[in-house]
C-alpha positions as CSV (number, residue, x, y, z in Angstrom):
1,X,0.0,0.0,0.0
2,X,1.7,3.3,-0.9
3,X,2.4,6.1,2.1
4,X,0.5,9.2,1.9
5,X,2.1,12.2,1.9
6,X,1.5,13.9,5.2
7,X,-0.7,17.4,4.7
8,X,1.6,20.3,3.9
9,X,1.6,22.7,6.8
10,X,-0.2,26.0,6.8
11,X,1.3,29.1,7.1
12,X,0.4,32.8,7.9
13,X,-3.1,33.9,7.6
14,X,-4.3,30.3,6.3
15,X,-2.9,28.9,9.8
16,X,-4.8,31.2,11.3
17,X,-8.1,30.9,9.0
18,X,-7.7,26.8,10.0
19,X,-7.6,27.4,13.4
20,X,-9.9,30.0,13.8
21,X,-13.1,27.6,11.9
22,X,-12.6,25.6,15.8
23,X,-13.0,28.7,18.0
24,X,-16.4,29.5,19.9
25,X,-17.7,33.0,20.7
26,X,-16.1,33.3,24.4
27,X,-14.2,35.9,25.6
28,X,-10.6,34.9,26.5
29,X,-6.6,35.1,25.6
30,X,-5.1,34.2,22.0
31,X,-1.3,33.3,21.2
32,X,0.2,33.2,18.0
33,X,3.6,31.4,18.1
34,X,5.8,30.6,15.4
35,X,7.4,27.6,13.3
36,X,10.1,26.9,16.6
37,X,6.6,27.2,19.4
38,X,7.7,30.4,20.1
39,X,5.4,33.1,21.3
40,X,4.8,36.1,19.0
41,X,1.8,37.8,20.2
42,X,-0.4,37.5,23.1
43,X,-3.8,39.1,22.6
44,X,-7.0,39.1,24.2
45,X,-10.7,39.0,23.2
46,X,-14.5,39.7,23.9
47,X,-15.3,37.4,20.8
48,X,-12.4,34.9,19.9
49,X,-13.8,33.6,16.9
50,X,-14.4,36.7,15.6
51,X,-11.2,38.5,16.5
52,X,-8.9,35.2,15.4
53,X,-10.5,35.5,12.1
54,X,-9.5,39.3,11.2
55,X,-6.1,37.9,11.1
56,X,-6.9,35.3,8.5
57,X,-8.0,38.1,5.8
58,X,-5.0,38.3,3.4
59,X,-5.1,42.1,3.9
60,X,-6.3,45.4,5.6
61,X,-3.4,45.1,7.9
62,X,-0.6,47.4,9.5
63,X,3.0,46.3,8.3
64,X,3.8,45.2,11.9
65,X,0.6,42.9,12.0
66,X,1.2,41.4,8.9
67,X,4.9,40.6,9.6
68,X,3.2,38.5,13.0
69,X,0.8,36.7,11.1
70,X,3.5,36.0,7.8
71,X,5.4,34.6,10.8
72,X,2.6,32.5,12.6
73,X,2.5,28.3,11.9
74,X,0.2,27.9,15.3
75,X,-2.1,29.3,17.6
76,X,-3.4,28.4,21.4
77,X,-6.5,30.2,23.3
78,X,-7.2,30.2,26.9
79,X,-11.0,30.9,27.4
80,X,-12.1,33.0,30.3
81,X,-15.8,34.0,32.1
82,X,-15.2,37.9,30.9
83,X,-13.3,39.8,28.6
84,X,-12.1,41.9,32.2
85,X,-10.1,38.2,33.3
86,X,-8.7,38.3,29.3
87,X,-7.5,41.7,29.8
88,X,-5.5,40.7,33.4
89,X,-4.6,37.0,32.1
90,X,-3.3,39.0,28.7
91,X,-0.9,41.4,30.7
92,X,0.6,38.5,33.1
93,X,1.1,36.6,30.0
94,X,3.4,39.2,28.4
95,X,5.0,39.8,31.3
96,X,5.8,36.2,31.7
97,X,6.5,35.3,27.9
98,X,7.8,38.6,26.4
99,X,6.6,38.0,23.3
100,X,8.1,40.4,20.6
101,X,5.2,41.9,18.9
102,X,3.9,42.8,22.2
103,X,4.4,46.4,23.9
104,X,6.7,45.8,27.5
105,X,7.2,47.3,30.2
106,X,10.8,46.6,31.0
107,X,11.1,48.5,34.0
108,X,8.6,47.6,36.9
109,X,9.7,48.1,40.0
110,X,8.2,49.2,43.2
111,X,7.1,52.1,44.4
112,X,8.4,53.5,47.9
113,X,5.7,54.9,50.1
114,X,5.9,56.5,53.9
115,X,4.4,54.9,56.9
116,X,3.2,56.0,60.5
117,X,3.7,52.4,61.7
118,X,1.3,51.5,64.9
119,X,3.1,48.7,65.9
120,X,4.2,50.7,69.2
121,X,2.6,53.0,71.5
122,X,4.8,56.1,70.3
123,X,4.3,55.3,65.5
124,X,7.3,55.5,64.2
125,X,7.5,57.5,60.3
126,X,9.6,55.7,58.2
127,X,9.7,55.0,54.6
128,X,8.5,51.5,53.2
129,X,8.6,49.4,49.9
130,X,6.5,46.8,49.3
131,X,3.2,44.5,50.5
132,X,1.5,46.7,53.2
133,X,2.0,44.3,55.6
134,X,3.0,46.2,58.7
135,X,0.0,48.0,60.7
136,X,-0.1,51.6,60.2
137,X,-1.1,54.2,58.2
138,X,0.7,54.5,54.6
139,X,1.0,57.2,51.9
140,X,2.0,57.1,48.8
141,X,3.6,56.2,45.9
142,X,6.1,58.6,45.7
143,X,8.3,58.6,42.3
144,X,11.7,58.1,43.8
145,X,13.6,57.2,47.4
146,X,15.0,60.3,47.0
147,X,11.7,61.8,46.9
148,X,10.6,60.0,50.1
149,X,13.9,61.1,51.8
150,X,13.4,64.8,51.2
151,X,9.9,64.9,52.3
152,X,10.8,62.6,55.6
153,X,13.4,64.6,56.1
154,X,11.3,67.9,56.5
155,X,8.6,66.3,58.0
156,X,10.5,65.4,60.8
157,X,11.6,68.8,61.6
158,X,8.3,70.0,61.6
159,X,6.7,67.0,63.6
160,X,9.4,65.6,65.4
161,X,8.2,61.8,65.6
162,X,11.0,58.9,65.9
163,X,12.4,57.6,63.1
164,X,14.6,55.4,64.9
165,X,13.4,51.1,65.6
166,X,11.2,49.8,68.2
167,X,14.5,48.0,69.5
168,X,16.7,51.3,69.6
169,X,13.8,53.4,71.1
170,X,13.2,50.7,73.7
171,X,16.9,50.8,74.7
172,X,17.7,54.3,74.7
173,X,18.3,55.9,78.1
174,X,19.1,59.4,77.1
175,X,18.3,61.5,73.7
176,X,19.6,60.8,71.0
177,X,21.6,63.3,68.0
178,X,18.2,63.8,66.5
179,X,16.9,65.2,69.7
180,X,19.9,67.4,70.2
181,X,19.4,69.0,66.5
182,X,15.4,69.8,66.8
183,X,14.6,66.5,64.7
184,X,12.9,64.9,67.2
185,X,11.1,65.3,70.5
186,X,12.8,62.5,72.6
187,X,9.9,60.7,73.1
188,X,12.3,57.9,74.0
189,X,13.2,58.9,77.7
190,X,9.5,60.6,78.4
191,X,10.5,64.0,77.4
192,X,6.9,64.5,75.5
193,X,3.8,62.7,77.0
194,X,2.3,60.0,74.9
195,X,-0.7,62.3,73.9
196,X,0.9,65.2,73.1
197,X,3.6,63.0,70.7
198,X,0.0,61.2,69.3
199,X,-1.3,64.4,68.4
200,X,2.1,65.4,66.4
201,X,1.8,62.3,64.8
202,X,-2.3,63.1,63.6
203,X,-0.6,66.3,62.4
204,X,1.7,64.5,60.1
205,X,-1.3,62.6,59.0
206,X,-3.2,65.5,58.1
207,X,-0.5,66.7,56.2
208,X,0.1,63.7,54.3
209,X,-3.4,63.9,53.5
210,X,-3.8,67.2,51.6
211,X,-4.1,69.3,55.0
212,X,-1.7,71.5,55.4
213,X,-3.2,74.7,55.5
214,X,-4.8,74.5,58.8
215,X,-1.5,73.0,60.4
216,X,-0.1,76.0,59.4
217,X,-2.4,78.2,60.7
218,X,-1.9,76.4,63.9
219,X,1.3,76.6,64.1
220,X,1.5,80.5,63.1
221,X,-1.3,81.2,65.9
222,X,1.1,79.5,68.7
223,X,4.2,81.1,67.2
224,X,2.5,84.6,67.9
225,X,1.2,83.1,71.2
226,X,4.9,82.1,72.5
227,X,6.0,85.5,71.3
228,X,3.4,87.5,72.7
229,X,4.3,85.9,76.3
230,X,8.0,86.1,75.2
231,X,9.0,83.0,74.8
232,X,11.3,83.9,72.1
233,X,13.5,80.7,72.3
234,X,9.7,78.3,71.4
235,X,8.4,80.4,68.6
236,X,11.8,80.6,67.1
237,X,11.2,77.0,66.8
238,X,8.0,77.2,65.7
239,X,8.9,79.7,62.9
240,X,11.8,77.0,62.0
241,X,9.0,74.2,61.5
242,X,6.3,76.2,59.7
243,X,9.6,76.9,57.1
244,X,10.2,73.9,57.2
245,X,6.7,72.5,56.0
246,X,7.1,75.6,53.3
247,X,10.0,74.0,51.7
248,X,8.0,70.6,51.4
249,X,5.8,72.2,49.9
250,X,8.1,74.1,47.1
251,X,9.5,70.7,46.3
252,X,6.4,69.1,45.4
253,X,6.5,72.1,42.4
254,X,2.6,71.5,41.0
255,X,-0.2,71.6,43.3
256,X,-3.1,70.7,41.9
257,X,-6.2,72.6,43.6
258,X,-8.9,70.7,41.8
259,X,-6.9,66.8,41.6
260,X,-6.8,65.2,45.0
261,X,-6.1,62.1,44.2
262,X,-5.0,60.8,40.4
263,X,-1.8,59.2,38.0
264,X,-1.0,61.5,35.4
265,X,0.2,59.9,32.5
266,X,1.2,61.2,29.1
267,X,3.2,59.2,26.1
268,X,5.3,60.5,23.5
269,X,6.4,58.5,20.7
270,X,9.1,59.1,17.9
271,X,11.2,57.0,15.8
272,X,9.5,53.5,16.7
273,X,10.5,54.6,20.3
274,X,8.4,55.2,23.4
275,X,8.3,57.4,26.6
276,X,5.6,57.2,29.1
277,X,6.2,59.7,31.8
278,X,3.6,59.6,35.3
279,X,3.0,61.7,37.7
280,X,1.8,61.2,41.0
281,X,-0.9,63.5,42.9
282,X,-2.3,62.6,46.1
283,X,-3.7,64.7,48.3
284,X,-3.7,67.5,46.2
285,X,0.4,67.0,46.0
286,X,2.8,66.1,43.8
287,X,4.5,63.3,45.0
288,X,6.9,62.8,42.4
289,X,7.0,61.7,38.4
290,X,8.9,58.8,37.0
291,X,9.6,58.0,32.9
292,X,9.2,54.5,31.6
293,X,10.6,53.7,28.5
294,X,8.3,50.5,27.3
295,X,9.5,47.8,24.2
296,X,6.7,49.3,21.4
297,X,6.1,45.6,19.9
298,X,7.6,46.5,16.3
299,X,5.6,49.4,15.7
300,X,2.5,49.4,18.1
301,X,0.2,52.7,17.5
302,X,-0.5,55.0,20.8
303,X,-3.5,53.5,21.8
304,X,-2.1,50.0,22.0
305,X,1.3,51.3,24.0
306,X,-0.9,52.9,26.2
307,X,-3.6,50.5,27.1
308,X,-0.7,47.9,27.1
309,X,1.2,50.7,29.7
310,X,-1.7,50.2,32.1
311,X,-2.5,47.2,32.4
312,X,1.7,46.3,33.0
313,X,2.1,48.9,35.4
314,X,-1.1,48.2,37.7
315,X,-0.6,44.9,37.6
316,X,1.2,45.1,40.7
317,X,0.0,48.8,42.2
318,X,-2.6,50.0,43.5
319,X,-4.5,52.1,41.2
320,X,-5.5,56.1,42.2
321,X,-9.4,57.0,41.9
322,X,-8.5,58.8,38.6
323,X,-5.9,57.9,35.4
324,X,-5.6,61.1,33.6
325,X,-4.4,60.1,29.9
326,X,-2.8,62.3,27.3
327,X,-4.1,59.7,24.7
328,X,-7.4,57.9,24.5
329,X,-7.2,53.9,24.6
330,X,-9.3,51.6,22.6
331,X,-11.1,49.5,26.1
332,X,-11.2,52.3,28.7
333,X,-14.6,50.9,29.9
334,X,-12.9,47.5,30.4
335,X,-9.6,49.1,32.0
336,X,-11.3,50.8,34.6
337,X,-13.3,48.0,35.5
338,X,-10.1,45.9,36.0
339,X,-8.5,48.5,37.3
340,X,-11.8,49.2,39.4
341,X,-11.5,45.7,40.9
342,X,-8.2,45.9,42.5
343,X,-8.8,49.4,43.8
344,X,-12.2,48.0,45.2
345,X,-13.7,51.1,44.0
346,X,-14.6,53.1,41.3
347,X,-11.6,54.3,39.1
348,X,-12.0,57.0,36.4
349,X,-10.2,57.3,33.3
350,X,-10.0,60.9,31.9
351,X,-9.1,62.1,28.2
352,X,-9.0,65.9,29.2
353,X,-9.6,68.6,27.1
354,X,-9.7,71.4,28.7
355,X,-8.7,73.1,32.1
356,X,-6.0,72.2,35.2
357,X,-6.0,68.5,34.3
358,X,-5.0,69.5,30.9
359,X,-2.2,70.7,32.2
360,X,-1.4,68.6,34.2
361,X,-1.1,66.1,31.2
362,X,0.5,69.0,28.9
363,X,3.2,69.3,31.9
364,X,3.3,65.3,31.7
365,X,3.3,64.9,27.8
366,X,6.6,67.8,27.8
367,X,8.6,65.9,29.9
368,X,8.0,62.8,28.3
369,X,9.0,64.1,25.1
370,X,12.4,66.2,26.9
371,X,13.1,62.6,28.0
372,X,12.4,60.2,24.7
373,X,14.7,63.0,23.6
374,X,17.8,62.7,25.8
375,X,17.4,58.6,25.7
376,X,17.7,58.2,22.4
377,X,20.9,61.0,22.3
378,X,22.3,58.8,24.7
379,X,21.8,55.8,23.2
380,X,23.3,56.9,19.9
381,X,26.4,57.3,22.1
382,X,25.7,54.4,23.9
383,X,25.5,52.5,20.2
384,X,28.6,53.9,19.2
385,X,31.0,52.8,22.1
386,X,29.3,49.1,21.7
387,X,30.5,49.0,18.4
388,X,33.9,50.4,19.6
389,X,34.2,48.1,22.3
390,X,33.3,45.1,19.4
391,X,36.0,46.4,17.1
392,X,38.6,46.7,19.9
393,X,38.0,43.0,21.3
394,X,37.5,41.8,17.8
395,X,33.8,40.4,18.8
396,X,32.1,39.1,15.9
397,X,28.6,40.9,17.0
398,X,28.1,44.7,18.5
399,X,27.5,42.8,22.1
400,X,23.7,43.5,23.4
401,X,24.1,42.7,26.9
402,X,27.0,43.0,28.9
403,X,27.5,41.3,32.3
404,X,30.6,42.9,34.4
405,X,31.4,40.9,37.9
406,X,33.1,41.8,41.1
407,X,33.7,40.8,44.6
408,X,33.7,42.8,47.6
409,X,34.7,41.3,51.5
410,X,37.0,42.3,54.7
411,X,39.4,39.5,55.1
412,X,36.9,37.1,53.6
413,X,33.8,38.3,56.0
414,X,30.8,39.3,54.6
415,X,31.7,38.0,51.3
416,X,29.6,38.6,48.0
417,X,29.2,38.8,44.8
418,X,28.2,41.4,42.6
419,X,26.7,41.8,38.6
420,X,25.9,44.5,36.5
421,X,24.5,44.7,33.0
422,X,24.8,47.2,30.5
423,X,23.3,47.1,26.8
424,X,22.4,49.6,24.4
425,X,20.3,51.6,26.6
426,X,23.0,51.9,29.3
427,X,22.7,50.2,33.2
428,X,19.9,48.2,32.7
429,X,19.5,48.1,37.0
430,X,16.5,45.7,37.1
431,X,18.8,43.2,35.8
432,X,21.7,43.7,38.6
433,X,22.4,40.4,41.1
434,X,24.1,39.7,44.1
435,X,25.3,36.7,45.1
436,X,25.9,36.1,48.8
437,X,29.0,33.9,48.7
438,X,27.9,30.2,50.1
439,X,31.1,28.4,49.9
440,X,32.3,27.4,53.3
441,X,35.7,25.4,51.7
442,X,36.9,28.2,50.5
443,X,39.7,30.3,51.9
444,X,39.4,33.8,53.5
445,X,39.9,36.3,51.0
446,X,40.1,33.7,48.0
447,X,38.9,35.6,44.5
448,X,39.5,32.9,42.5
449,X,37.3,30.8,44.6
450,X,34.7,33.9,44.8
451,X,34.2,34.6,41.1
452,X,34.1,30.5,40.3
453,X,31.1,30.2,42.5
454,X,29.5,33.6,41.1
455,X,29.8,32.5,37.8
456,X,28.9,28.7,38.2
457,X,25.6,30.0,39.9
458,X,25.1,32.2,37.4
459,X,25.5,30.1,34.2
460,X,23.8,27.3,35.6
461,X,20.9,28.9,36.5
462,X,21.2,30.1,32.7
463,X,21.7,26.5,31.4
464,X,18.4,25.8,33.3
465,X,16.0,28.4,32.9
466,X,17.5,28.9,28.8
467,X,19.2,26.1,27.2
468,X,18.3,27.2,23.8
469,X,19.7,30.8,24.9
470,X,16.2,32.3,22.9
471,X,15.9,35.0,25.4
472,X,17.7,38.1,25.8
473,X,19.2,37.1,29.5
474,X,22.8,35.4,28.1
475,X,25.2,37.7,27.9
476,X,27.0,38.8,24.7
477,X,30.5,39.5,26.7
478,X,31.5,38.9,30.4
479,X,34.1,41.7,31.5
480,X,35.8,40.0,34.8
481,X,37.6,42.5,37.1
482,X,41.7,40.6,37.3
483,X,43.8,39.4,34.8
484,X,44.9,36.2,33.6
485,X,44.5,34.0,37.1
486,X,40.8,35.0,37.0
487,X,40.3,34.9,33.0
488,X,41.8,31.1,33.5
489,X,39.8,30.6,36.3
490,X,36.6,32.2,33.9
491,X,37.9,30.3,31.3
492,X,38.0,26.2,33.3
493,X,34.3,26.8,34.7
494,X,32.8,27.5,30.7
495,X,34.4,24.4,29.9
496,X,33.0,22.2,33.1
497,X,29.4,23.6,32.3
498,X,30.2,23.1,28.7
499,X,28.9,26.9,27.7
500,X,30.6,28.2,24.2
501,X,29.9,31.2,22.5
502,X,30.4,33.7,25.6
503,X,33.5,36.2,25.2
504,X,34.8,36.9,28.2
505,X,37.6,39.5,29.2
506,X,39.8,40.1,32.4
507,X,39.9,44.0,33.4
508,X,43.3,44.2,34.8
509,X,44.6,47.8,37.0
510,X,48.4,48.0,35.0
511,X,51.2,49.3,35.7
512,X,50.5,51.1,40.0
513,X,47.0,50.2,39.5
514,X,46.7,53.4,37.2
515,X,43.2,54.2,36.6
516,X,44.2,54.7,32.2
517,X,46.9,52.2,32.3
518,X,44.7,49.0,31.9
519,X,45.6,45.7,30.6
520,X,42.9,43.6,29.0
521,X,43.3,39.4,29.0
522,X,41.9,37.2,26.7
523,X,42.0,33.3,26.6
524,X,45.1,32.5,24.7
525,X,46.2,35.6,23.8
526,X,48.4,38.2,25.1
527,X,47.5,41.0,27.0
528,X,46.9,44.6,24.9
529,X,46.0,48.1,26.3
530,X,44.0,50.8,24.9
531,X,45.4,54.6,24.1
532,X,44.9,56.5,27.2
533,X,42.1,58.7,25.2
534,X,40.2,56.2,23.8
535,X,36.3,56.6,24.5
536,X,35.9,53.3,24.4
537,X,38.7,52.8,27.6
538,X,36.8,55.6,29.8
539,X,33.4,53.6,28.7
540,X,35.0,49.9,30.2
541,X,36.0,51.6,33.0
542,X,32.8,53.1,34.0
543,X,31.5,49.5,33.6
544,X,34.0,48.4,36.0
545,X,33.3,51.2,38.6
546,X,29.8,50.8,38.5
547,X,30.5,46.7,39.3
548,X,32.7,47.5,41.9
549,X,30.1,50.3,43.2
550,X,27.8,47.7,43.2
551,X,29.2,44.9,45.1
552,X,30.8,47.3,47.5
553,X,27.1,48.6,48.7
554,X,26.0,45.1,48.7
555,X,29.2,44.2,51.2
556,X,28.2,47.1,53.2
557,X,24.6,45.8,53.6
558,X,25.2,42.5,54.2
559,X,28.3,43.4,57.2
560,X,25.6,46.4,58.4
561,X,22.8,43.5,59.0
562,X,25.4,41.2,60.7
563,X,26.5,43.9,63.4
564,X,22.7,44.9,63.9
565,X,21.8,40.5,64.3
566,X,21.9,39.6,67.7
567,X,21.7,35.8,69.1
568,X,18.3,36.1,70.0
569,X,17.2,36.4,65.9
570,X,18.1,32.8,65.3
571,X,15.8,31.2,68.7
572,X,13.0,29.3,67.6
573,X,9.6,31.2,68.9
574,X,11.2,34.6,69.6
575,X,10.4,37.1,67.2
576,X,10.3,40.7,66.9
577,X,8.0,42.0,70.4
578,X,10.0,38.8,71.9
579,X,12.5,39.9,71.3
580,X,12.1,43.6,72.4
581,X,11.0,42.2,75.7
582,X,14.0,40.4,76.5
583,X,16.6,43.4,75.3
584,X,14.5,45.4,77.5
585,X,14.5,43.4,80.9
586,X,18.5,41.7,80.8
587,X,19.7,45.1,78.8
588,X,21.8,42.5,76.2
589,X,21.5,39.6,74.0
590,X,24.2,38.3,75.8
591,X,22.9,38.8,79.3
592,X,19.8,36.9,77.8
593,X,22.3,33.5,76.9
594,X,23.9,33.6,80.4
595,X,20.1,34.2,82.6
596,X,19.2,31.3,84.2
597,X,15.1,29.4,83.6
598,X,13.5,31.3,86.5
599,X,15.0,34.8,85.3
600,X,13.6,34.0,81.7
601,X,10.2,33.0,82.9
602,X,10.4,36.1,84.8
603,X,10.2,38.3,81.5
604,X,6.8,39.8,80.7
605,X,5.2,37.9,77.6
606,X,7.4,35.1,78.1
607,X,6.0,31.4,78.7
608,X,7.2,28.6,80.7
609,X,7.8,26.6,77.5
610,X,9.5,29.3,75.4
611,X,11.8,30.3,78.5
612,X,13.0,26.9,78.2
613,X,13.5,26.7,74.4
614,X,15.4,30.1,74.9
615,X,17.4,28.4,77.7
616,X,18.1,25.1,76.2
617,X,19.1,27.4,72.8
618,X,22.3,28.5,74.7
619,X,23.1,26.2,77.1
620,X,23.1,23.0,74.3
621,X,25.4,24.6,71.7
622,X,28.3,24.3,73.5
């Protein structure tokens, strides 16, 4: 019997037209992946059959859409109950997949906010990133730490609260710096009673909540009063905190009178590039703005970056009561349901035309274009001293991602590993790791032994996560800070994991470590320098200073939160108000190890049982 030759298999927009004819009417998530499975596009739908089936008609499309469907041999759905699920199962999937004619938002980090934490009888302000977790009162986001500093930083010489821990404060037995410089009102050693310090801390509230104008007044009525009875030295303080609210006030810049609480958010687009800038009003402040530069899928229109903008970047927020948009979006109605549902209230999305929320967005949409501007200056540059650095290592490829490691320890303490990537668009920061070094064989102080670990973590977690290398996370060149002990020892961990392909090169000091007197090392080859002038020699070692930067903060973290651990952190049962309690009644974690059962049972919110764990912690280990 002769063999049948198997059916030819469909391409482009007859792939799509088969797979379309087995679709229902549901709302729910398409993919479109290519000939090697992978993912092109994600998209979602109120009617699948319907929407699948536009992109089997031979034409009517956009160049960038009909380059995706040229491209797609396959498709797969997900169905869901409402076309609100598509739109939030649609933006985890592109975060997750990355597909490449998809808009991205690359950068998504957190936002820092500032909390009154009530965890204590006398709140503490301090700022916070994160889950709200903690009890307390929160405010926020604001755009930037630096942001949060500032403010902080006035607001405590205007309200005086604490920003120091529960531990500290429960230790202290005199006044701290703070205290001595009008930062704080000592609250630590009873030198404010606990309602008068509460009602400071409601006035911080207030403020943080849009109202300032009658603390002010306040605060200028009993500045006259402590003048009027001649009390010069209080109302010079008093005039010192009202100026001090003043200047928190000048740094927000814009005010708005008639939006209390709202994201402004304006795009700019030029050159198949993207800026999204946002600002951030609450209580009638500004609280900051932050740009965002996101991947536009090949060519995505304004509406599509947009809409794709929004549902990326509240994927993991907390959306205002009001988006303000420069540009109008295709599904507003369905954004601001979703968007509606994790606020748990109504949200609004604007399109002004008219009046303070226009300019609001025209302030928005101006910096967004100031800032599109200076990125893509500085990534001309940028492209430049990639290609310089290719021609000078003879790469074949202008590398895309760089990877630069360091180490950074006292005498082997403390010891960790640090990376930093750079590419086309500069420090690409969200991609930075550390690596706490693990190994306990090694010798104190042993590099070698330091950057083999680092990098066998590091590629073998790549080996696992990417084989196939089809993402954009293996780097294009490894720049190693040493010379030709570490490019060997670089060099002998690539062959063990069998990785090929992956330039690397040792950054070596010279000639009296002579910042301009470099040597580069290659594998089998000898080492060169580059002309003290060369652009592409002050780029490397701003690569390498960043790296080193890097790792040193990291060391600095990691030895800070070993001299603040005590003992007691590593008892089972004891946590933070344990903890507290014991400080508090033996005055030391190491007055805690030597007490005997009946002084540990003694302690207030300590039980029989834990007092013995406690005990049988320190008397068993030796």
């Amino acid at each position: 019997m002769p063999e049948t030759d198997p059916e030819p298999r469909l391409f482009g927009h007859e792939a799509i037209a088969a797979f379309a004819r087995t679709l229902d009417n549901s709302p729910g998530v398409y993919r479109m992946l290519d000939a090697e499975a992978r993912v092109l596009y994600v998209g979602k739908a109120r009617n699948l059959k319907k929407r699948v089936s536009n992109y089997a008609k031979p034409s009517g499309h956009s160049p960038r859409i009909a380059r995706m469907i040229s491209e797609t041999v396959e498709m797969m759905v997900l169905t869901t109950r409402t076309e609100t699920e598509a739109l939030l199962l649609e933006q985890n999937l592109i975060k997750q997949l990355k597909p490449r004619y998809n808009v991205l938002l690359r950068d998504d980090k957190s936002f820092p906010n500032i909390l009154v934490s009530r965890s204590h009888d006398y709140p503490q302000i301090k700022k916070h990133r994160g889950a709200r977790k903690e009890k307390g009162s929160y405010f926020g986001p604001f755009a930037s730490a630096d942001a949060v500093n500032r403010t902080l930083n006035q607001l405590q010489k205007v309200f005086l609260l604490r920003n120091c821990s529960d531990a500290t404060f429960d230790s202290r037995t005199r006044p701290c710096l703070l205290y001595q410089i009008k930062r704080c009102s000592g609250p630590c050693v009873g030198l404010i009673s606990r309602d008068d310090y509460l009602a400071s801390v409601k006035d911080a509230e207030n403020f943080l909540s849009g109202k300032s104008a009658k603390i002010q007044e306040v605060l200028a009525s009993e500045m006259q009063d402590a003048s009027e009875a001649m009390e010069f030295e209080r109302a010079a303080a008093l005039r010192d905190r009202i100026r001090a609210l003043t200047v928190v006030q000048g740094a927000q810049g814009i005010n708005p009178r008639g939006v209390a609480e709202a994201d402004v958010i304006a795009l700019h687009m030029e050159g198949g590039q993207a800026c999204v800038q946002v600002f951030f009003i609450r209580a009638n402040q500004n609280w900051g703005n932050r740009d965002f530069y996101p991947r536009t899928g090949s060519g995505a229109g304004e509406a599509e970056v947009l809409e794709a903008f929004l549902g990326q970047f509240y994927d993991t927020k907390i959306p205002p009561r009001q988006v303000i948009l420069s540009h109008a979006i295709e599904n507003d109605d369905l954004m601001a349901d979703a968007l509606g549902e994790k606020l748990g209230r109504k949200v609004e999305i604007v399109v002004p035309l008219r009046g303070e929320k226009m300019e609001l967005v025209a302030g928005a949409a101006r910096n967004a274009r100031e800032s599109l501007a200076r990125k893509m200056s500085e990534a001309a540059t940028q492209g430049k001293l990639l290609k310089g650095l290719a021609d000078a290592f003879g790469l074949e490829t202008v590398p895309q991602r760089i990877e630069v490691y360091d180490n950074s320890h006292i005498q082997g303490t403390n010891a960790v590993g640090g990376m930093i990537v750079a590419g086309p668009e500069g420090f690409l920061k969200s991609q930075y790791r550390k690596f706490n070094i693990k190994g306990d064989s090694l010798t104190p102080g042993d590099d070698f032994g330091m950057m083999k670990e680092v990098l066998n973590r590091r590629f073998k977690r790549l080996l696992k996560e990417d084989p196939d290398r089809q993402g954009d996370t293996w780097p294009d060149l490894l720049l190693i800070d040493g010379g030709a002990g570490q490019v060997s020892a670089v060099a002998e961990i690539m062959a063990d994991l069998g990785v090929e392909g992956v330039p690397f090169i040792g950054v070596a000091k010279g000639i009296d470590r002579d910042a301009g007197k470099e040597e580069f090392h290659r594998p089998g080859q000898r080492p060169f320098a580059l002309k003290r002038n060369d652009p592409v020699l002050y780029f490397i070692q701003r690569l390498r200073d960043e790296a080193h930067r890097f790792a040193i903060g990291t060391h600095r973290a990691k030895r800070a939160k070993s001299v603040a651990a005590t003992p007691l952190d590593d008892v089972p049962g004891v946590g933070a108000t344990r903890k507290r309690a014991l400080l508090s009644h033996f005055g030391s974690a190491k007055a805690v190890s030597r007490a005997d059962l009946a002084d540990l049972k003694a302690v207030e919110g300590i039980s029989g049982a834990l007092a013995e764990t406690i005990y049988d912690y320190f008397h068993e280990r030796g």
